[in-house]
C-alpha positions as CSV (number, residue, x, y, z in Angstrom):
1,X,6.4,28.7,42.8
2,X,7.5,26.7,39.4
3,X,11.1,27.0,38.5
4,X,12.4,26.7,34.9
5,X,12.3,22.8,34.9
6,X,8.7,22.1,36.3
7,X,7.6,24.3,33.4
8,X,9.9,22.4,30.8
9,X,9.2,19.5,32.3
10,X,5.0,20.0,31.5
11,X,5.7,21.4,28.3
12,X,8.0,17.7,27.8
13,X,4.6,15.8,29.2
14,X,2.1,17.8,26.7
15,X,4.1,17.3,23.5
16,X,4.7,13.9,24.4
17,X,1.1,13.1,25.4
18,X,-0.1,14.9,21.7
19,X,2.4,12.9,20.0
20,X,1.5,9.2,21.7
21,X,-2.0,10.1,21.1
22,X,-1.5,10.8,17.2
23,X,-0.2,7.8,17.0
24,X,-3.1,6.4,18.7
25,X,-5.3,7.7,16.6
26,X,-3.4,6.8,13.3
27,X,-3.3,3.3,14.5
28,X,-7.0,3.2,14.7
29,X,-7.6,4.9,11.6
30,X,-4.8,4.6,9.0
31,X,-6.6,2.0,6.1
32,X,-2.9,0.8,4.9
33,X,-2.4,-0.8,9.0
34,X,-3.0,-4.8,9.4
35,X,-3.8,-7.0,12.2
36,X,-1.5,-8.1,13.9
37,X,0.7,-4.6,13.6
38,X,-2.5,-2.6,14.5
39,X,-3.6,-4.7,17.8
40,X,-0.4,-4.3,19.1
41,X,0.7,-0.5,18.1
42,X,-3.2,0.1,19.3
43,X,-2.5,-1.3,23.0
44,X,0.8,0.1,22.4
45,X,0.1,4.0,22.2
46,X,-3.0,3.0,24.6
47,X,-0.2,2.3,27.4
48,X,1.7,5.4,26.3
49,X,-1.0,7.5,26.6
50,X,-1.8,6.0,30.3
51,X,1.9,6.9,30.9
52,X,1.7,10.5,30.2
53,X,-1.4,11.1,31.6
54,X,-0.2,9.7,34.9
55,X,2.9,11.9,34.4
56,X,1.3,15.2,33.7
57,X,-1.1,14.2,37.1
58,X,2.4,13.9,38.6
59,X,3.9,17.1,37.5
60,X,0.8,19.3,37.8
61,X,0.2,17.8,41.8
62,X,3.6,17.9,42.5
63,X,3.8,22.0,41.2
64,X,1.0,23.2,41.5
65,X,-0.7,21.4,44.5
66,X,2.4,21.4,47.2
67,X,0.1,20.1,50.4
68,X,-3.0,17.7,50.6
69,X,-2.4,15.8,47.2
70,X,0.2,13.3,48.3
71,X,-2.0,10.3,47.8
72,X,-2.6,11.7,44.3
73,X,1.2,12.6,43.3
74,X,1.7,8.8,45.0
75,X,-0.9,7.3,42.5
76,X,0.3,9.4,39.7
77,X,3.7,7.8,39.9
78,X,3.5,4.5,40.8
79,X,1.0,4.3,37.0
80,X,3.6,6.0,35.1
81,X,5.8,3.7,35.9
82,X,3.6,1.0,35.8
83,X,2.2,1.6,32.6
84,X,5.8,2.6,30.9
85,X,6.7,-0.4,32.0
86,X,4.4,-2.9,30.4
87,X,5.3,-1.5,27.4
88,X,8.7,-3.3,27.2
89,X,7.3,-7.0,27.5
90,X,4.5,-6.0,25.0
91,X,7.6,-5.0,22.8
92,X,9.1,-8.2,22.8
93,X,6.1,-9.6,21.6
94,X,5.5,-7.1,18.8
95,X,8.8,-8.4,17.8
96,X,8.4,-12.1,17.8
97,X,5.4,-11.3,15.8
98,X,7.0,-9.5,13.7
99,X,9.6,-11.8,12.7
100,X,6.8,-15.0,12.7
101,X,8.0,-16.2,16.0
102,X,5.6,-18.1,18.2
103,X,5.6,-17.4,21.6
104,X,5.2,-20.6,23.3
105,X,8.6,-21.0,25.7
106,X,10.0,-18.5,23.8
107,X,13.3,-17.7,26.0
108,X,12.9,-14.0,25.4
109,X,9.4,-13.4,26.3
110,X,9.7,-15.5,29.1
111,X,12.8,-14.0,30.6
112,X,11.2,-10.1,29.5
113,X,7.7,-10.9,31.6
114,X,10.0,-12.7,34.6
115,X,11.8,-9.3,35.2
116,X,8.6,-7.5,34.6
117,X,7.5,-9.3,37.5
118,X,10.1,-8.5,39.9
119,X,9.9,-4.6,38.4
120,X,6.3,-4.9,39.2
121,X,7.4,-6.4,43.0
122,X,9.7,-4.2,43.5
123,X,7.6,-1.0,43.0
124,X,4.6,-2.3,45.0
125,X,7.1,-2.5,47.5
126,X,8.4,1.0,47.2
127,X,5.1,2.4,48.2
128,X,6.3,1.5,51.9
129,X,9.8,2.2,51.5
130,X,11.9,5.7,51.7
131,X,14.6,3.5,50.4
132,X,13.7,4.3,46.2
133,X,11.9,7.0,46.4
134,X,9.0,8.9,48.9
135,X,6.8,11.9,49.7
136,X,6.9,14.1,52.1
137,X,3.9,15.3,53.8
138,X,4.0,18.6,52.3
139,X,4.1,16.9,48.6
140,X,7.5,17.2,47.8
141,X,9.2,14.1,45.7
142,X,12.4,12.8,46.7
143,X,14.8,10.2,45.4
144,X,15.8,7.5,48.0
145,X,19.4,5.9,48.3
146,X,18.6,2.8,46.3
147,X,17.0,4.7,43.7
148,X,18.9,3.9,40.6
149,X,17.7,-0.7,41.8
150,X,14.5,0.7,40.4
151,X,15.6,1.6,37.1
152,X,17.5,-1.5,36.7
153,X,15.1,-4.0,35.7
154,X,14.0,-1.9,33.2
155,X,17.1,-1.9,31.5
156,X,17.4,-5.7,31.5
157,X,14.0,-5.8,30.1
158,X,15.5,-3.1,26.7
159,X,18.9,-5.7,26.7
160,X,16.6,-8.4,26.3
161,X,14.8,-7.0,23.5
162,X,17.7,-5.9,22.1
163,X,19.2,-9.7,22.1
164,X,15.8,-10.6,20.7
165,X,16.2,-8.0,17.9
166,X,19.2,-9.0,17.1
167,X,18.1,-12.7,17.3
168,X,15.4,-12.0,15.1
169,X,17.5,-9.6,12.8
170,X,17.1,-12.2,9.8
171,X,13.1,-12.8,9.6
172,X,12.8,-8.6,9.8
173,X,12.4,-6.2,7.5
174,X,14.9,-3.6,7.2
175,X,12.4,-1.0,8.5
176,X,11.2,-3.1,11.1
177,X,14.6,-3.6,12.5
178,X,15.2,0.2,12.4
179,X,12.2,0.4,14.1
180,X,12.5,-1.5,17.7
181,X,16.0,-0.8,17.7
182,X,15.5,3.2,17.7
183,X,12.7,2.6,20.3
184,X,15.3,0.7,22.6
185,X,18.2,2.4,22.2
186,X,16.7,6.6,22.2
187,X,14.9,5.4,25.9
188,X,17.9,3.4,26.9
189,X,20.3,6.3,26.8
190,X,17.7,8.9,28.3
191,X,17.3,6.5,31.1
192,X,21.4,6.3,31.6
193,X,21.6,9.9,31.7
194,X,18.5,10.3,34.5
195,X,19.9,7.7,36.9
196,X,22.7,10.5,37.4
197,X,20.9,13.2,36.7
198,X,17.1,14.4,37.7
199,X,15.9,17.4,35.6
200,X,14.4,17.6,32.6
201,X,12.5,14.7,32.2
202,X,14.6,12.9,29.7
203,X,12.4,9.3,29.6
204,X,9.3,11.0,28.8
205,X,11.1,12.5,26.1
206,X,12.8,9.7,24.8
207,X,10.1,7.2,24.8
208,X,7.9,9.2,23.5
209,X,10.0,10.4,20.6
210,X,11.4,6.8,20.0
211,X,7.8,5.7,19.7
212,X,6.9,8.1,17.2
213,X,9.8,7.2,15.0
214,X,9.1,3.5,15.7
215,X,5.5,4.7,14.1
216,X,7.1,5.9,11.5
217,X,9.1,3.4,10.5
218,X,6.2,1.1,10.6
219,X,4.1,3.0,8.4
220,X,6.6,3.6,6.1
221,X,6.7,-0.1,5.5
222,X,2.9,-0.7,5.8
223,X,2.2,2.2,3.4
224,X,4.9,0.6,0.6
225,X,3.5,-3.1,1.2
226,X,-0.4,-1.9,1.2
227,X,0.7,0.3,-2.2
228,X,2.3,-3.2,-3.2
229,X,-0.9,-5.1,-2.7
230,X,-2.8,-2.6,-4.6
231,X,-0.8,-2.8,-7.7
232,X,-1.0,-6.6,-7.2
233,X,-4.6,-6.0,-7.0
234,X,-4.8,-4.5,-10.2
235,X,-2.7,-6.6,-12.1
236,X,-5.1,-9.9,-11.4
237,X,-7.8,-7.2,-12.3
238,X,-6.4,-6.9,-15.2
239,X,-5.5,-10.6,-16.2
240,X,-9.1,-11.2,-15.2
241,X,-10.3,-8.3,-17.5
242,X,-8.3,-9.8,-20.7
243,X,-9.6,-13.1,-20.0
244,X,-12.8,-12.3,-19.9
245,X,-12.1,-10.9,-23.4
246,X,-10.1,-13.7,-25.1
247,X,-12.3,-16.5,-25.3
248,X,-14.9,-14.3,-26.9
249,X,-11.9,-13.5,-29.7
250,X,-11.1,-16.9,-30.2
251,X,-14.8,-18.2,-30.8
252,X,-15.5,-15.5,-33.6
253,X,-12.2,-16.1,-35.2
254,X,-12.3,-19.8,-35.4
255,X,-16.1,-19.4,-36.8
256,X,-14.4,-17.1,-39.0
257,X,-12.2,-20.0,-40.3
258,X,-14.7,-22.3,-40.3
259,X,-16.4,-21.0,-43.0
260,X,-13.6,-20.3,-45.2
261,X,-13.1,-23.7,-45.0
262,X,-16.0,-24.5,-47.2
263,X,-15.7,-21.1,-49.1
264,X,-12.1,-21.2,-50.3
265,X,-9.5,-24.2,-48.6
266,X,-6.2,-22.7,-49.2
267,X,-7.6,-19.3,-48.0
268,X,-8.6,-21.2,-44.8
269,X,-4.6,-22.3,-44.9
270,X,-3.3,-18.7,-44.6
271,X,-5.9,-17.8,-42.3
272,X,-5.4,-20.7,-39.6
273,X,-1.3,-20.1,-40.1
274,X,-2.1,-15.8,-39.2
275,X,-4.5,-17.1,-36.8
276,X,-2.1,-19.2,-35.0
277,X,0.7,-16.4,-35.1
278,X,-1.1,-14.1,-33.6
279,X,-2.5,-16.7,-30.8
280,X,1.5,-16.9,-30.0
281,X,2.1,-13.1,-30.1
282,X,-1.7,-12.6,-28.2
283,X,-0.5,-15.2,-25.4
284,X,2.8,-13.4,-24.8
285,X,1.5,-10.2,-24.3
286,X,-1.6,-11.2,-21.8
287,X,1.5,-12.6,-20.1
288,X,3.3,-9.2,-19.5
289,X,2.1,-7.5,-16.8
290,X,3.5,-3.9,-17.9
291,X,2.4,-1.9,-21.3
292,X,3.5,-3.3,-24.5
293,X,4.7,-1.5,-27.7
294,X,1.8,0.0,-30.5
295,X,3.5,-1.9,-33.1
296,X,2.9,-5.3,-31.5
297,X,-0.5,-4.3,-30.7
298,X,-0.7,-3.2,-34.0
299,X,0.1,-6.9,-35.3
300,X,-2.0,-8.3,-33.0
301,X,-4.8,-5.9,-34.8
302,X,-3.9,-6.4,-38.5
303,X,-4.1,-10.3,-38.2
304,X,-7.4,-10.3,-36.6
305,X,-8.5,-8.0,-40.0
306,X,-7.0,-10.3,-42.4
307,X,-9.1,-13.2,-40.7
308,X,-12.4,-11.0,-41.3
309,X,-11.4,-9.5,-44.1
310,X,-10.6,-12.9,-46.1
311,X,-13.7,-13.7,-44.5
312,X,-15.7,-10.8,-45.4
313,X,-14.1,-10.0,-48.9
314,X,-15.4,-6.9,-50.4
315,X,-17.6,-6.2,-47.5
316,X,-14.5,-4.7,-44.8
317,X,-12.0,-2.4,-45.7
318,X,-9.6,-1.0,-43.7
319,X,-7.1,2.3,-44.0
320,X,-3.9,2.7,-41.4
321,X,-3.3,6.4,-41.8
322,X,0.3,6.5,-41.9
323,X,3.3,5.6,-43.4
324,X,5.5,4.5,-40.0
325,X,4.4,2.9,-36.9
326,X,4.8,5.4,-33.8
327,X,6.5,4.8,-31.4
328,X,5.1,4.6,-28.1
329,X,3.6,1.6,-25.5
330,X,-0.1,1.0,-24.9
331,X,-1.9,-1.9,-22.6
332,X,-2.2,-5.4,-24.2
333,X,-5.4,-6.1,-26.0
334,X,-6.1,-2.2,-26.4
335,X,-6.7,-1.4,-29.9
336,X,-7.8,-4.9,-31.3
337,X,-11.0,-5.4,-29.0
338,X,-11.7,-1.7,-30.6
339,X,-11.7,-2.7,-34.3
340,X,-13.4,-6.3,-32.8
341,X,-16.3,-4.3,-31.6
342,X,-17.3,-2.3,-35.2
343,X,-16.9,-5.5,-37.0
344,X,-19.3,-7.2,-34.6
345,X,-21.7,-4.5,-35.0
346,X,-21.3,-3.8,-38.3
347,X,-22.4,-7.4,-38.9
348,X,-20.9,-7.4,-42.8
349,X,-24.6,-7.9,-43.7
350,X,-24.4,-7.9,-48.1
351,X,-27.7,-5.9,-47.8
352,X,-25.1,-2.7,-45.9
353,X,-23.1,-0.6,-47.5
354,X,-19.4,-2.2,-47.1
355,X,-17.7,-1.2,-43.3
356,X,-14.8,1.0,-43.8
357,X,-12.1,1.0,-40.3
358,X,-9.4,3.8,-40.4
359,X,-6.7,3.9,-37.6
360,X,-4.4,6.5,-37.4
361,X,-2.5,8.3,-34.3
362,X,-2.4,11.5,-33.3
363,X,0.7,12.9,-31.2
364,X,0.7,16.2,-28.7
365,X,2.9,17.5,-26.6
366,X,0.7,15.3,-23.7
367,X,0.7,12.2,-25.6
368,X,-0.6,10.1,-28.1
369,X,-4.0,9.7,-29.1
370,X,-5.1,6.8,-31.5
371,X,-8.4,7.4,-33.7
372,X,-10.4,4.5,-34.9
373,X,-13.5,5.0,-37.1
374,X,-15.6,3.0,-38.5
375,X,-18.8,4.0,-41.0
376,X,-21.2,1.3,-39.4
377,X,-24.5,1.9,-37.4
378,X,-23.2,4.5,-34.7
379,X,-22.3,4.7,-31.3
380,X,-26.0,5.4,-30.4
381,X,-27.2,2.4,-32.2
382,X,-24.2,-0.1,-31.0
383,X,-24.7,0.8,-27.5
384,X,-28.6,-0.3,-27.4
385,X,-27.0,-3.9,-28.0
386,X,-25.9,-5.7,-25.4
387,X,-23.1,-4.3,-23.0
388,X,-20.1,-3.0,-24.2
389,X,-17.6,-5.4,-21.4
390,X,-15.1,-5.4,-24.1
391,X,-15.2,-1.4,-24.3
392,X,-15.6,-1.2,-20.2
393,X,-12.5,-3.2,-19.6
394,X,-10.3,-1.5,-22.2
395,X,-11.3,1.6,-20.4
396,X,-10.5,0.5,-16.9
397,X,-6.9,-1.0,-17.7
398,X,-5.8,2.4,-19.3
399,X,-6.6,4.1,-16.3
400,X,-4.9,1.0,-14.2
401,X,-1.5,0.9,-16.4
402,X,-0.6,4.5,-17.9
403,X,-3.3,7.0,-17.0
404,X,-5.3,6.4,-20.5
405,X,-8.6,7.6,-21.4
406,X,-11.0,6.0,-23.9
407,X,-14.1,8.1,-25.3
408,X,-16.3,6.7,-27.5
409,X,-18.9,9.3,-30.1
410,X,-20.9,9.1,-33.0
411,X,-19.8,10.7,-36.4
412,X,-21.9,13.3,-38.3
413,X,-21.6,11.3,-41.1
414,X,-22.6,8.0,-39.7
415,X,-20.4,5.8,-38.1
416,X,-18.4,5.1,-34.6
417,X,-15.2,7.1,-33.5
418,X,-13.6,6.0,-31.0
419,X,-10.1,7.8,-29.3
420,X,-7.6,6.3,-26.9
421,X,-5.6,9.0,-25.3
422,X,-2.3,7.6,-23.9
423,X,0.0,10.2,-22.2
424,X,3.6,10.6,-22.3
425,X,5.3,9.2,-18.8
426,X,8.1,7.2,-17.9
427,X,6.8,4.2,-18.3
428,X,5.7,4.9,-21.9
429,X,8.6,6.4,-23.2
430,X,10.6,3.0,-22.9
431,X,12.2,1.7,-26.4
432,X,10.7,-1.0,-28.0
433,X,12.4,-3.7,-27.1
């Protein structure tokens, strides 16, 4: 009958084969995992999995299946340590590679496989030996005089990787270094305690639980560098986005200029001289990378107007709806491309009625919403022109950079409106600076 321990023991083996196998199946699935981290924790949790398999075989045929499974409970053994073992020189490569090491004559790797070898020696040859460890004919396990010789190659093999840790402390991450060193150490100690002491099954226990906070670890990192990549991602999306955007500015403004040049020279002056201060102020801001505040966007804006409106006298006015600028930040290139758009569509022709643009800002408790309207054609008849990429990428770098929306409807009394909804967060709330 089972005693106390065989039953702890199984329950050890089950949660530890549940845990080694969610982290097989994490390996395999998480998105935010890389070759080579993957390959290895794959094989990794593939070996583990071996192991505890082989050592629930053990327990169940050494408990429940006393007499006529000897050649099973010797099979059973022999793989548990035979796969537990391989783990250890596959470690020291997972490290290596970790910290950009090659492995050609590294000193480590070569001395971690060499004892490997002798381990693996050494337990082919206690399968015909009652010195280590043997079975009785009646199934019964029993530890041998010399037992403890079998353990100790192991433990050169976690001293190595601990000398290679250490070696490789500086090219490692913080959370990488965490990492292998709780998988050596946890296993280490559980392995000092069952040379003396044959219960509870303390390696299963701590290799399995070291491995899942190695996992750990190594997701933690993965998740923050794949989060990092992401954002990194999106921020050339964005530079694309605003490029794709800037030489279409450029090329109506300077046509802009170039007939005020015939029209009215020293209006041309004062044009070129807001056209190249804005240039400065537009260059800096495509250069930030973060949200910028409404008033320089608002700057940006109001020089683009005066181009069009010197150029388009009597045919554009515009309204700003109130007295002082809010305070608040918004993406680069935001509002302008807005106001750029119902000029372009508007077209100024002197058969029209004149195009009237009002900006003004709205705040909520959630955040602040800025209104442009126009009185040209309508959305209905603007969107029939070509595509809006202007309007799209606005659209897509508020969601990127602060959460933003951007709708876009017709008014009832003819016209474009056109609302930017920027809500309040950290990032927002920053002072001008």
């Amino acid at each position: 009958m089972p005693d106390w321990t065989d039953i702890v023991n199984i329950i050890v083996v089950t949660s530890g084969l549940t845990m080694v196998l969610a982290g097989l199946f994490f390996s395999f699935t998480l998105p935010m995992l890389k070759n080579p981290e993957r390959g290895y924790l794959i094989v990794f949790f593939s070996l583990l999995t071996l192991y505890c398999i082989s050592d629930l075989t053990a327990q169940l045929s050494l408990v429940y299946f006393p007499e006529g499974h000897v050649m099973i409970s010797k099979i059973a053994v022999f793989s548990e340590s035979f796969f537990s073992s391989l783990c250890l020189p596959l470690l020291t490569m997972f490290i290596l590679t970790g910290a950009g090491r090659s492995f050609k004559k590294d000193r480590f790797l070569i001395s971690s496989v060499a004892v490997w070898g002798i381990y693996f020696l050494l337990l082919c040859y206690t399968q015909f030996s009652r010195s280590i460890y043997y079975f009785t004919v009646d199934n019964i396990y029993h530890r041998g005089p010399y037992y403890p010789i079998l353990l100790t190659p192991p433990v050169i093999m976690i001293v190595i990787n601990l000398l290679c840790l250490l070696n490789c402390r500086a090219d490692l991450s913080r959370k990488q270094f965490y990492a292998f060193f709780i998988y050596l150490l946890l296993p280490l100690l559980c392995m000092a305690v069952q040379m003396v002491w044959y219960g509870i099954l303390m390696v299963v226990l701590g290799t399995c639980l070291a491995s899942a906070l190695m996992l750990n670890f190594i997701l933690w990192e993965q998740t923050q560098l794949f989060l990092m990549q992401k954002e990194e991602i999106a921020a050339q999306k964005i530079s694309i986005m605003m490029l794709e955007m800037r030489p279409h500015f450029i090329y109506n403004t300077l046509t802009s200029i170039y007939y005020l040049c015939e029209q009215d020279s020293k209006k041309a002056q004062q044009v070129t001289l807001d056209f190249s201060t804005y240039l400065r102020k537009n260059f800096t801001a495509i250069s930030k990378k973060d949200t910028i505040p409404f008033s320089e966007e608002l700057e940006h804006t109001k020089a683009y107007l005066s181009v069009e409106m010197a150029r388009f006298e009597g045919r554009l006015f515009v309204e700003y709806a109130f007295s002082k600028v809010p305070v608040f930040r918004i993406p680069p290139l935001t509002l302008q491309p807005i106001v750029e758009n119902s000029v372009k569509h508007h077209s100024l022709d002197p058969d029209m009625e004149p195009l009237r643009i009002s900006i003004r800002v709205n705040e909520s408790p959630e955040g602040n919403t800025i209104l442009v309207e126009d009185s040209g054609p309508g959305f209905e008849a603007a969107d029939n022109d070509e595509p809006h990429i202007a309007l799209k990428n606005i659209r897509e770098r508020l969601k990127l950079m602060c959460n933003g929306t951007l709708s876009i409807s017709s008014r009832e009394t003819g016209g474009t409106r056109v609302d930017i909804f920027i809500p309040f967060s950290g990032k927002l709330l920053m002072k001008e600076s």
